[in-house]
MDAnalysis code that builds the backbone (N, CA, C; Angstrom):
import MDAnalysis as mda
import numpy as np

u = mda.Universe.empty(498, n_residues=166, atom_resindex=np.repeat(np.arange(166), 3), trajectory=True)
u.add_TopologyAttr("name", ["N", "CA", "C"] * 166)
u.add_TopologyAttr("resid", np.arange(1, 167))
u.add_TopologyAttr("resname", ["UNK", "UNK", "UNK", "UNK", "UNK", "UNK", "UNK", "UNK", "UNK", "UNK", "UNK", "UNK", "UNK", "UNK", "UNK", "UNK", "UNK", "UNK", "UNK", "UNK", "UNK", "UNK", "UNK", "UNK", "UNK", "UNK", "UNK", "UNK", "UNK", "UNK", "UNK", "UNK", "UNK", "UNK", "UNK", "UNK", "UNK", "UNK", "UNK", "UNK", "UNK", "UNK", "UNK", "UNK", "UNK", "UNK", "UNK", "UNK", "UNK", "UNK", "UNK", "UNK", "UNK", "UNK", "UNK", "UNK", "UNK", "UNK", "UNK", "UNK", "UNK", "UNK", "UNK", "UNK", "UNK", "UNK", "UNK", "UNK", "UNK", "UNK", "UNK", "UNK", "UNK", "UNK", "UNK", "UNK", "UNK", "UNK", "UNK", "UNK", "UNK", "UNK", "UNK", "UNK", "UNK", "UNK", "UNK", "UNK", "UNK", "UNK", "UNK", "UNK", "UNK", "UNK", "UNK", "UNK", "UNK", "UNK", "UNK", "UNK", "UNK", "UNK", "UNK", "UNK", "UNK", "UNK", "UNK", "UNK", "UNK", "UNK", "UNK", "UNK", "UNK", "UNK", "UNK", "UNK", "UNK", "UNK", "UNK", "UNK", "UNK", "UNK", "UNK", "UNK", "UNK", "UNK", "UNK", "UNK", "UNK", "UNK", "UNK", "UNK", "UNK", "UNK", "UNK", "UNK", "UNK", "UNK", "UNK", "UNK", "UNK", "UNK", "UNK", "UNK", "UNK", "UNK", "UNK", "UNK", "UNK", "UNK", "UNK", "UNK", "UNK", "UNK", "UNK", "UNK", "UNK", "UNK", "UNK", "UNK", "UNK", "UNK", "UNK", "UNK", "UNK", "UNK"])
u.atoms.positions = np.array([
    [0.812, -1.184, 0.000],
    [0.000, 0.000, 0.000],
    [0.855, 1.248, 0.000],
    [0.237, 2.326, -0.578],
    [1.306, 3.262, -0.448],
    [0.639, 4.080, 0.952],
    [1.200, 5.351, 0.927],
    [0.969, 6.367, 2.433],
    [0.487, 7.222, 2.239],
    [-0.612, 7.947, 2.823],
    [-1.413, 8.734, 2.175],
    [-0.879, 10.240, 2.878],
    [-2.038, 11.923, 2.806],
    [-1.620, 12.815, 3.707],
    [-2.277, 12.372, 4.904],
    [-3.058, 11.222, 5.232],
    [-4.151, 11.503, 6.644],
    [-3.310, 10.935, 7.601],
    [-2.821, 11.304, 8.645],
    [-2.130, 10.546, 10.080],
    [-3.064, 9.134, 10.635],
    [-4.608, 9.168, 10.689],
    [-5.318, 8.001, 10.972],
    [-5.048, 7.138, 10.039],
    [-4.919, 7.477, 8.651],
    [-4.617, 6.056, 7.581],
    [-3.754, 5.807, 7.865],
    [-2.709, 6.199, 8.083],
    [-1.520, 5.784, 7.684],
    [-1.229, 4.925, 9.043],
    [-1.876, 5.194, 10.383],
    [-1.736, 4.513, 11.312],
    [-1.924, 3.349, 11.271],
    [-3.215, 3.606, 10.691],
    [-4.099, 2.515, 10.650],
    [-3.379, 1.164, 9.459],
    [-2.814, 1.653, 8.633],
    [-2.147, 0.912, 8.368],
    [-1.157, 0.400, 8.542],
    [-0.235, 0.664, 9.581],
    [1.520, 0.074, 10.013],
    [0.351, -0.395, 11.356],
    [-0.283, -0.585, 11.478],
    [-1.180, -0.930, 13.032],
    [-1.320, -2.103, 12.440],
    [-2.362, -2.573, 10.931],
    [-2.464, -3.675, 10.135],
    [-1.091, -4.691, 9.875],
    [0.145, -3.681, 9.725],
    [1.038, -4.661, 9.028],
    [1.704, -5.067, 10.590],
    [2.172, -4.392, 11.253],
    [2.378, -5.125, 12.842],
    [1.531, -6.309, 12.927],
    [-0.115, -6.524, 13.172],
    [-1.128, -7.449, 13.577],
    [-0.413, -8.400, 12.905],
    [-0.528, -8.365, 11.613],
    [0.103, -9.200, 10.561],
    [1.387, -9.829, 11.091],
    [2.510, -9.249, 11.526],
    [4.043, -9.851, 12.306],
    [3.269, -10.602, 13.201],
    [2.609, -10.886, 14.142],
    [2.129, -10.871, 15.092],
    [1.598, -12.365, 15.054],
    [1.052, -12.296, 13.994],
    [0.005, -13.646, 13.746],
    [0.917, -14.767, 12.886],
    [1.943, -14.117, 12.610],
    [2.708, -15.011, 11.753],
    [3.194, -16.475, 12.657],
    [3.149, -17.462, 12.353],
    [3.852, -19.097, 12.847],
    [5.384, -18.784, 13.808],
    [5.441, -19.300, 14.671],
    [6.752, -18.763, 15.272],
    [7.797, -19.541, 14.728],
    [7.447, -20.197, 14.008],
    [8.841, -20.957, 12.932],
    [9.267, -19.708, 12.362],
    [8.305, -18.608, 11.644],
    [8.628, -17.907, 10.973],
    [9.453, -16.869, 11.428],
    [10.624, -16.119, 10.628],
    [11.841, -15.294, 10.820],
    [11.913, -15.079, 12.384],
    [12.286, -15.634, 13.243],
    [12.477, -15.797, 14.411],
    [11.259, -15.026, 15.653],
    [9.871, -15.391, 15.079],
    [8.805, -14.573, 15.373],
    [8.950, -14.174, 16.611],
    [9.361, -15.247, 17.805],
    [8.916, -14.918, 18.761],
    [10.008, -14.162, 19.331],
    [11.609, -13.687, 18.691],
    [12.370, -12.999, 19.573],
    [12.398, -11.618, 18.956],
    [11.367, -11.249, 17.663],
    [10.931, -10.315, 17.508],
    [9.852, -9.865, 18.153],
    [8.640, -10.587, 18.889],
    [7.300, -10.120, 19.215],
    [7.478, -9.217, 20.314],
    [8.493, -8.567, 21.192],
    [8.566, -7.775, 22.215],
    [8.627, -6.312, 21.379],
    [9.620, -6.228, 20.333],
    [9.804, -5.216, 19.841],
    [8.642, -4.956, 18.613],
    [8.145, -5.729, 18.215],
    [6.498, -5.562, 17.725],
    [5.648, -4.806, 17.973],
    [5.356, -5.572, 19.566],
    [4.313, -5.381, 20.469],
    [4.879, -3.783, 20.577],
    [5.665, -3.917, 20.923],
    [6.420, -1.791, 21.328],
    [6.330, -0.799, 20.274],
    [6.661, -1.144, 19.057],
    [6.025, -0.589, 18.358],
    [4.649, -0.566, 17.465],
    [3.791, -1.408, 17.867],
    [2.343, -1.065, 17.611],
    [1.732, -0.386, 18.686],
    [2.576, -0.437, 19.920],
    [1.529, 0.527, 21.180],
    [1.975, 1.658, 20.816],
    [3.491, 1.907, 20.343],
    [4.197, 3.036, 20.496],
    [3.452, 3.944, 18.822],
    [2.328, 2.866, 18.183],
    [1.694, 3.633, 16.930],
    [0.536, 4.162, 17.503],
    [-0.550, 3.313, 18.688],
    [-1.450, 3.451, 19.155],
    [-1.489, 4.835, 19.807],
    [-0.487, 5.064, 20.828],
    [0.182, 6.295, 21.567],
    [0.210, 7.339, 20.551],
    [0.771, 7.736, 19.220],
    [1.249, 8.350, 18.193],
    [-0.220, 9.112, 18.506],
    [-1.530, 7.783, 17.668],
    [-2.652, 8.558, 16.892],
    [-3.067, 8.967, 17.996],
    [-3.113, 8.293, 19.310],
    [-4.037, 8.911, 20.242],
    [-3.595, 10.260, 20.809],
    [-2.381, 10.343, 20.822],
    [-2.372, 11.943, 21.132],
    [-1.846, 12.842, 20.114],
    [-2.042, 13.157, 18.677],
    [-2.697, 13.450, 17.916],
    [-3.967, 13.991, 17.784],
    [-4.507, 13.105, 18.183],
    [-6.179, 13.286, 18.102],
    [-6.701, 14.175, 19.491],
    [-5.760, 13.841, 20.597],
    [-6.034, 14.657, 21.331],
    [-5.695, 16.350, 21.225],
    [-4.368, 16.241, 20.548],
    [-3.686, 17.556, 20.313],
    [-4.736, 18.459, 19.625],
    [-5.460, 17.738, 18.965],
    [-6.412, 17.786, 17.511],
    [-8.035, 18.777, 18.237],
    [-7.757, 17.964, 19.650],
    [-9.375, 17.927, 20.227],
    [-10.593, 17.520, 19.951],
    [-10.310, 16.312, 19.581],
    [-10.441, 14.981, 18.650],
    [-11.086, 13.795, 20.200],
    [-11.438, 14.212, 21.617],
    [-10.966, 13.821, 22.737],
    [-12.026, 12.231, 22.681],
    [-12.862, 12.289, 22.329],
    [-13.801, 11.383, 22.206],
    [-13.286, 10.034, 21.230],
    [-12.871, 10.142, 19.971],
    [-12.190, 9.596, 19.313],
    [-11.144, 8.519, 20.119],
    [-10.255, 9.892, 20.203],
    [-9.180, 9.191, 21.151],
    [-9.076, 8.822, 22.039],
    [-10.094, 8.650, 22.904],
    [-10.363, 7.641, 24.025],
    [-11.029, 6.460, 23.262],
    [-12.004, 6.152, 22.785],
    [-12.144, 5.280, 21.315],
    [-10.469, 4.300, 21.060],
    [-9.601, 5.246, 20.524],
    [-8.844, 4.646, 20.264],
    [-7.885, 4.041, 21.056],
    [-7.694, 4.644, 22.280],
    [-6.812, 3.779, 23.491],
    [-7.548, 3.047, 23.928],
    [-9.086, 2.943, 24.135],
    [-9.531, 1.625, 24.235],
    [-9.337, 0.456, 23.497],
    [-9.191, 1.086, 22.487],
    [-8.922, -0.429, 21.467],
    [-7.840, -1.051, 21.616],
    [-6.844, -0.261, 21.894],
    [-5.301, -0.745, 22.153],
    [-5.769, -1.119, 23.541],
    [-6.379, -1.341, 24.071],
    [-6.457, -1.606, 25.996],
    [-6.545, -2.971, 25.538],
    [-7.720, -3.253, 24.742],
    [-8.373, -4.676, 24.419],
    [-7.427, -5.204, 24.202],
    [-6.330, -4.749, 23.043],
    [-5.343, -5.448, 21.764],
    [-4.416, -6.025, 23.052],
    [-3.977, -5.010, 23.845],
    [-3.060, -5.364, 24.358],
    [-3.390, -6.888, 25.587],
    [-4.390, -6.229, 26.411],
    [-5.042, -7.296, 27.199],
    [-5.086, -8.734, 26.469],
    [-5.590, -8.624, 25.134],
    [-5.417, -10.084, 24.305],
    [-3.981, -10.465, 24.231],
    [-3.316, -10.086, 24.280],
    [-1.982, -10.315, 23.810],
    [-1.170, -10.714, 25.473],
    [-2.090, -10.272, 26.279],
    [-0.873, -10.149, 28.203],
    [0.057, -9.556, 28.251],
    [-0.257, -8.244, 27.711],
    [1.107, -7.254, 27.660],
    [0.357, -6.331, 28.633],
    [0.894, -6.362, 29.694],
    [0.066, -5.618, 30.742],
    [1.071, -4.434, 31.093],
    [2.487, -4.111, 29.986],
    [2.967, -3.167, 30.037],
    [2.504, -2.264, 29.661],
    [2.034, -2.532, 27.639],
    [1.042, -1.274, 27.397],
    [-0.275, -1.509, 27.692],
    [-0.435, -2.398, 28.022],
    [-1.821, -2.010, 28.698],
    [-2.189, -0.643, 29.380],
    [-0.920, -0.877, 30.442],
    [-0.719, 0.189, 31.383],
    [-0.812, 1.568, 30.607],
    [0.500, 1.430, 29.828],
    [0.408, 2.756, 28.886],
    [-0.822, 3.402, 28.221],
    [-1.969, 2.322, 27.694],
    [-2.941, 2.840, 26.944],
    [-3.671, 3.501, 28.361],
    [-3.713, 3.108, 29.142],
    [-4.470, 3.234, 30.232],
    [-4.578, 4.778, 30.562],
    [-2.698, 5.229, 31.035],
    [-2.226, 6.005, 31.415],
    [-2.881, 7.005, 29.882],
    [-2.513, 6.839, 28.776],
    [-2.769, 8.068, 28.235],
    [-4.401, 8.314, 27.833],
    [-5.373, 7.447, 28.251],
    [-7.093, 7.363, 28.524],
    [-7.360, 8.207, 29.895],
    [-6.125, 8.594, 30.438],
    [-6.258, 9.443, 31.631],
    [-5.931, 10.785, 31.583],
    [-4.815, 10.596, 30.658],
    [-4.308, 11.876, 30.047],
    [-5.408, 13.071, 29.147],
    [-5.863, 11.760, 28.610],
    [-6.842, 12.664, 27.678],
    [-8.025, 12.815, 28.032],
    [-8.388, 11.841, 29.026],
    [-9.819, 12.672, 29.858],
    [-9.342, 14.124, 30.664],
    [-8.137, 14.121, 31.527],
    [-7.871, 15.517, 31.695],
    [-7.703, 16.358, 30.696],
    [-7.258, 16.394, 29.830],
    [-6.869, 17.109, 28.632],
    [-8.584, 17.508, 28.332],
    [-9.312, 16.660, 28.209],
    [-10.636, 17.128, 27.489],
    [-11.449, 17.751, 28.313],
    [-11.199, 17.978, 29.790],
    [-11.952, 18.612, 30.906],
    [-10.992, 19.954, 31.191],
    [-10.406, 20.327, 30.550],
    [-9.486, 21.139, 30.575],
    [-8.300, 21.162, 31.951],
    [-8.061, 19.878, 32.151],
    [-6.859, 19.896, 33.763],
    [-5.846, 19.173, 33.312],
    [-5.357, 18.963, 31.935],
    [-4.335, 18.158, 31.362],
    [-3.684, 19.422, 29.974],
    [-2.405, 18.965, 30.189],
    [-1.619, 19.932, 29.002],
    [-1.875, 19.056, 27.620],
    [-1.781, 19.596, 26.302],
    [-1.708, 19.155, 25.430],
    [-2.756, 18.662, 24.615],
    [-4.292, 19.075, 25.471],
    [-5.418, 19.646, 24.921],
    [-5.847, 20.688, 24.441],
    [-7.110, 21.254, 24.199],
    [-7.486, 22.281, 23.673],
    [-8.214, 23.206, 25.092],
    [-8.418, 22.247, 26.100],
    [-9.023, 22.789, 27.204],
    [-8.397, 23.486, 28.073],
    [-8.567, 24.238, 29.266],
    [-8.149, 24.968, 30.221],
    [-7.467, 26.300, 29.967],
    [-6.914, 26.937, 30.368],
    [-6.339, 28.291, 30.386],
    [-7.691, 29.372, 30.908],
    [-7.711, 30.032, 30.256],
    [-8.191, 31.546, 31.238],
    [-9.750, 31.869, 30.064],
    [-9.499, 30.636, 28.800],
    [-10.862, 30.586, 28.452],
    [-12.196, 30.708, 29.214],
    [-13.051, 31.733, 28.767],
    [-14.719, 31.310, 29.465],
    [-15.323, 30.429, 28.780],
    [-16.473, 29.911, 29.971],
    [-17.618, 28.611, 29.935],
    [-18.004, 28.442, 28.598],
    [-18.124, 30.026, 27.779],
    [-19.006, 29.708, 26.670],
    [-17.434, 28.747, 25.533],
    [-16.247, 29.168, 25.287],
    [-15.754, 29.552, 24.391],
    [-15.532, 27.664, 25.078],
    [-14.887, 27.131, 25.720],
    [-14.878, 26.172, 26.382],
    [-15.973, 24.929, 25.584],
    [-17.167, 25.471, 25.818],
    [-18.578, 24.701, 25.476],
    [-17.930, 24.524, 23.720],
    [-18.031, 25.829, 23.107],
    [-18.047, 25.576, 21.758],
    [-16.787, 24.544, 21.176],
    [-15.673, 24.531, 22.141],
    [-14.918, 23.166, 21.437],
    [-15.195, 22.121, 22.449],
    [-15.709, 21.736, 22.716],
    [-16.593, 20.184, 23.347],
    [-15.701, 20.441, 24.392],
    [-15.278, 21.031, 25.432],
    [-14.649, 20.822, 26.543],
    [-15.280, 22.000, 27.607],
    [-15.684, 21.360, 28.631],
    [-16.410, 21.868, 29.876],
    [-15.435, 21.840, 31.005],
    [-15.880, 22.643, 32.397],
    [-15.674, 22.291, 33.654],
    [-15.674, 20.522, 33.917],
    [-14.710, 20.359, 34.536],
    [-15.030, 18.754, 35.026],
    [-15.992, 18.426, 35.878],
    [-16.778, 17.513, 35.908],
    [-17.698, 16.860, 36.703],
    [-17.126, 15.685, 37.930],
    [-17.966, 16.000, 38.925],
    [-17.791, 14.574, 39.581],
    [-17.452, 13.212, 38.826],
    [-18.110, 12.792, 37.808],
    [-18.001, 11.466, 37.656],
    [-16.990, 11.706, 37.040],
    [-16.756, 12.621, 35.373],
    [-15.388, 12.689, 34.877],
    [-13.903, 12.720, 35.806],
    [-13.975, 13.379, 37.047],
    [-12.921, 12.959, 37.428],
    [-13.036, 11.675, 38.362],
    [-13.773, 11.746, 38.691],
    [-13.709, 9.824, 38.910],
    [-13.113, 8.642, 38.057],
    [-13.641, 8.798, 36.806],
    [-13.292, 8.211, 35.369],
    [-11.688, 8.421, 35.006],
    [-11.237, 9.899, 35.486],
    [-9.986, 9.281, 35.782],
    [-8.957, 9.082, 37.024],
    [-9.573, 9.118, 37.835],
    [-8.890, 8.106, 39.130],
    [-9.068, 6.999, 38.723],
    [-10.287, 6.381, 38.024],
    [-10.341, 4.843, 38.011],
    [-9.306, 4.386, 36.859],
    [-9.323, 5.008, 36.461],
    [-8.261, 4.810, 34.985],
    [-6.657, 4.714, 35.827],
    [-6.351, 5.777, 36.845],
    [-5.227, 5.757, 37.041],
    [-5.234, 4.221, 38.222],
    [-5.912, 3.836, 38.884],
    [-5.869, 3.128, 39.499],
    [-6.108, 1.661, 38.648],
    [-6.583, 1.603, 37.496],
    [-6.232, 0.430, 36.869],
    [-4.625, 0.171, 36.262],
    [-4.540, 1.685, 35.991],
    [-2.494, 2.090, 35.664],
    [-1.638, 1.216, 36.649],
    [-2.127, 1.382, 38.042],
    [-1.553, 1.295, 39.459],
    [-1.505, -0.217, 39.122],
    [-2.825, -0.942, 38.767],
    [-2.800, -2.282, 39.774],
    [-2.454, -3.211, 38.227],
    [-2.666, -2.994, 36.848],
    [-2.190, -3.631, 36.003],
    [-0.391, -3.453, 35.803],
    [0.039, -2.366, 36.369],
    [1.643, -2.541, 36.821],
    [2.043, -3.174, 37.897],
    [1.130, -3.214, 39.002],
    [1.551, -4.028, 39.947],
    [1.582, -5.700, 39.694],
    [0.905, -6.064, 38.802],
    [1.005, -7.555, 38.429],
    [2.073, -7.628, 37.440],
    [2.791, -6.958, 36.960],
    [3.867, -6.750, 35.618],
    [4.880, -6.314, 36.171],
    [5.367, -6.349, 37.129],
    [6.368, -6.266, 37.878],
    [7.902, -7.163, 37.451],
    [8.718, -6.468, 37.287],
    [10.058, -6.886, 36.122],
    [10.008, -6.593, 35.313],
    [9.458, -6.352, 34.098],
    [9.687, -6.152, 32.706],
    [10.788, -4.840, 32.471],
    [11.306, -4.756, 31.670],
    [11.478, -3.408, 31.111],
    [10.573, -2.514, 30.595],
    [11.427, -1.070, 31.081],
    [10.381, -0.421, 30.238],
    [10.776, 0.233, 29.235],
    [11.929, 0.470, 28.778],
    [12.811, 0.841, 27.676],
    [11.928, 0.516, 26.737],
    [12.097, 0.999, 25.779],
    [11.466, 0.890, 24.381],
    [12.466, -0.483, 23.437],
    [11.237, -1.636, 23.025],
    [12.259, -2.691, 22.311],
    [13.055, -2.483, 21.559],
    [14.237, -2.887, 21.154],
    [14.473, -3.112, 20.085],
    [14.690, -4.284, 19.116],
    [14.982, -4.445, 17.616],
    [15.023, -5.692, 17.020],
    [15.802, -6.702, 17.431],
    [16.140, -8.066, 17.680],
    [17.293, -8.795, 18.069],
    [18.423, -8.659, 17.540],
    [18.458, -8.087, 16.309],
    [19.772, -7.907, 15.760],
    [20.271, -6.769, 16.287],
    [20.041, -5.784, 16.840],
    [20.307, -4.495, 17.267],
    [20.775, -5.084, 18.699],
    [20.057, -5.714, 19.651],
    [19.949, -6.423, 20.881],
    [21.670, -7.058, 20.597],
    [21.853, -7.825, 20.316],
    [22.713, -9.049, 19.836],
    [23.888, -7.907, 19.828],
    [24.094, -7.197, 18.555],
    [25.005, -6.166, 18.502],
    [25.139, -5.025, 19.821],
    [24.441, -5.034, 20.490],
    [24.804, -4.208, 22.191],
    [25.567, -5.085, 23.126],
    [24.785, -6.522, 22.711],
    [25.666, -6.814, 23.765],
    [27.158, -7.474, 23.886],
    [26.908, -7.771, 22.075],
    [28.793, -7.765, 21.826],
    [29.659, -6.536, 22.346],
    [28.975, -5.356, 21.427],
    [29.800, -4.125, 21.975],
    [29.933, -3.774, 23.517],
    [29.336, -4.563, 24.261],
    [29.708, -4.274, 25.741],
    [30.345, -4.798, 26.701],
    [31.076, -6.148, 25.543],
    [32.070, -7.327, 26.255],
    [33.206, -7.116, 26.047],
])
């Protein structure tokens, strides 16, 4: 396929060709000592669009879309990005109530000007929605305890660090 101007296509497609690595036979090109650095970069695509879309004020969407990566990841028992999708479904509910940077919300805007780009005063339940979010952050890291959190890289890159460090 080629790459288009839209940031969602184009996601949406290296999101497709990852799934694709993913599902492949682990006979195949050494699947499984690639699937860490996979998995890191399809969350690390998920992360991309979702705050994008938030930058965008897009906030609805992009909670939409870190849910989906919540699921992807949960299927998979990567309860690292899990965490991550989690964490930035928290980000962007503040962001869209105006108490998070890197939205369109908060500053010294009034109620009305606020209203007209879909972002209000926060509510009771909205910030509830994200305590509960951060407290699923809390307790899906607390079961994932060890991993790294460095960003993967390929085994051949891996392999070549750790020659160069003997």
């Amino acid at each position: 396929g080629t790459l288009s101007d839209d940031l969602e296509v184009n996601a949406n497609y290296v999101t497709q060709l990852y799934l694709r690595c993913l599902k492949l036979p682990a006979s195949h090109l050494e699947t499984a000592a690639y699937r860490p650095y996979v998995t890191s970069q399809l969350a690390a695509v998920y992360v991309a669009l979702g705050d994008q879309l938030v930058r965008g004020g897009r906030f609805t969407k992009a909670q939409q879309h870190y849910q989906q990566g919540v699921v992807l990841f949960k299927s998979l028992q990567d309860a690292r990005h899990v965490a991550l999708l989690q964490l930035s479904q928290a980000r962007c509910m503040l962001a869209a109530v105006g108490g998070g940077s890197g939205g369109r919300g908060g500053g010294g805007r009034d109620r009305d000007e606020r209203a007209n780009n879909g972002v209000v005063s926060a509510t009771r339940p909205q910030l509830e929605r994200v305590a509960s979010l951060l407290r699923d952050v809390v307790s899906t890291l607390g079961g994932a305890r060890g991993g790294s959190h460095d960003q993967q890289q390929p085994p051949q890159q891996q392999q070549q660090q750790q020659q160069q460090q003997q």
